[in-house]
C-alpha positions as CSV (number, residue, x, y, z in Angstrom):
1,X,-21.3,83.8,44.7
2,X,-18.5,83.9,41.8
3,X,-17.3,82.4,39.1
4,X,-13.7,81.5,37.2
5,X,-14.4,81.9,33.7
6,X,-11.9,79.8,31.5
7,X,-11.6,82.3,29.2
8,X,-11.3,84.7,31.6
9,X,-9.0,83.1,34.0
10,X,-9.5,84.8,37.3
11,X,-11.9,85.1,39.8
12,X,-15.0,87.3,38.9
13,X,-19.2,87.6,39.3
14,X,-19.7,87.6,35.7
15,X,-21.4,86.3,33.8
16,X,-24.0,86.4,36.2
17,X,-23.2,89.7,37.9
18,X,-26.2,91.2,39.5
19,X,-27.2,87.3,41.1
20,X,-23.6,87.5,42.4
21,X,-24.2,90.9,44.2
22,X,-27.6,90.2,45.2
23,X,-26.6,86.9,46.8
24,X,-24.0,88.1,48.5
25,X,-25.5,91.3,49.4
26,X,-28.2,89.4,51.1
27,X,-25.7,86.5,52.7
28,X,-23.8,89.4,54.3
29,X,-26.8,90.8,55.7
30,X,-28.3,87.6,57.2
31,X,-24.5,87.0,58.7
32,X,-24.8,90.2,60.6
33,X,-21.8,91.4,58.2
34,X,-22.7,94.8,57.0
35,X,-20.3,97.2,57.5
36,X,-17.6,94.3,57.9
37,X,-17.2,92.8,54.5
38,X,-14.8,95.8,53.4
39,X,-14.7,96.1,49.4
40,X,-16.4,92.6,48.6
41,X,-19.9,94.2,47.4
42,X,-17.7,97.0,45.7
43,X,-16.3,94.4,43.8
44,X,-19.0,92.6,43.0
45,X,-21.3,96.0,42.1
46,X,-18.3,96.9,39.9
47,X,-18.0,93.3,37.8
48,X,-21.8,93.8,37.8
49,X,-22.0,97.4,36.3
50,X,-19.2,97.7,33.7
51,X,-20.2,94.2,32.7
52,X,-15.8,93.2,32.8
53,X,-13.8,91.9,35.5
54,X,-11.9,93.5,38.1
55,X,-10.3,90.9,40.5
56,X,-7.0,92.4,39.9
57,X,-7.8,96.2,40.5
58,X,-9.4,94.9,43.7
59,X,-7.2,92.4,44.7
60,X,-5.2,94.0,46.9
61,X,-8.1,95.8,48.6
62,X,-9.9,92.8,49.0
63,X,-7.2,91.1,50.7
64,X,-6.3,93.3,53.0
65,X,-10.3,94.5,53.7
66,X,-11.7,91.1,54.2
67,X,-9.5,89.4,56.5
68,X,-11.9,88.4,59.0
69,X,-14.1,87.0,56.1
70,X,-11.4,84.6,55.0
71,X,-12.8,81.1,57.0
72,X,-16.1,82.1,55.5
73,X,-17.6,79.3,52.6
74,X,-18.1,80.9,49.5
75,X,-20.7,79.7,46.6
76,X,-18.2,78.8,43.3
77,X,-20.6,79.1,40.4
78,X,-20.0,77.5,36.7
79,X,-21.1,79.5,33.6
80,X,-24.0,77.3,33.6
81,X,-25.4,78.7,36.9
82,X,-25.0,75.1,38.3
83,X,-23.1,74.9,41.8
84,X,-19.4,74.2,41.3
85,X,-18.9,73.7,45.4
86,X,-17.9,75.6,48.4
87,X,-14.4,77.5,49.1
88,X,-13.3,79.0,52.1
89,X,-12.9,83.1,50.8
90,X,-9.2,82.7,52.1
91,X,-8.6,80.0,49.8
92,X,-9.9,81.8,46.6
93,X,-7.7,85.1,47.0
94,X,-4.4,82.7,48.0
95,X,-5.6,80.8,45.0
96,X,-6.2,83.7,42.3
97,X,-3.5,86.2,43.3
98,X,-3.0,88.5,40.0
99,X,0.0,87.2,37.9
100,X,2.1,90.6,37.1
C-alpha cells in the first residue's frame, strides 16, 4: 500500500506509514511471500520509522531485490486514505525511477 505525495513527488508509505507496512506485511504473508519480497518491508518499516521518505536510497535495492514481485498489483493510496487504484509493482519503480 503506498502513496505519491504531491509535495513529495516520489513514491513513499507516508503519510500513512505503519498501515502501509502492516498491509503489506500481512499481503506478503497470505501470498506465501516471506522471505521473497527482498527489501520491500525494509522500505516500508524505514518510511514508517523516521517518519520521511526513502524511495531513492532504496531504489536501487528494491529493483534489483524484487524482481519476481514486479507483475504483482499494488494498492496506490491518496492522502485521504481513499483507494487511488491498482498498479502492477513493475510499473511503479519504471514509473518513479530517482531523477539525479
Amino acid at each position: 500500500m503506498f502513496n505519491r505525495p504531491a509535495a513529495i513527488g516520489c513514491t513513499t508509505a507516508l503519510p500513512f506509514g505503519q498501515e502501509s507496512y502492516s498491509c503489506t506485511r500481512l499481503l506478503i504473508g497470505l501470498n506465501a511471500l516471506e522471505g521473497k519480497a527482498g527489501t520491500l518491508p525494509f522500505w516500508l518499516q524505514e518510511d514508517w520509522l523516521s517518519n520521511r521518505e526513502n524511495w531513492n536510497q532504496y531504489y536501487e535495492g528494491l529493483k534489483e531485490s524484487t524482481k519476481n514481485l514486479r507483475e504483482r498489483q499494488i494498492i496506490m493510496m491518496g492522502e485521504d486514505k481513499r483507494l487511488q487504484g491498482l498498479q502492477p509493482w513493475g510499473l511503479i519503480l519504471d514509473r518513479n525511477a530517482p531523477r539525479l
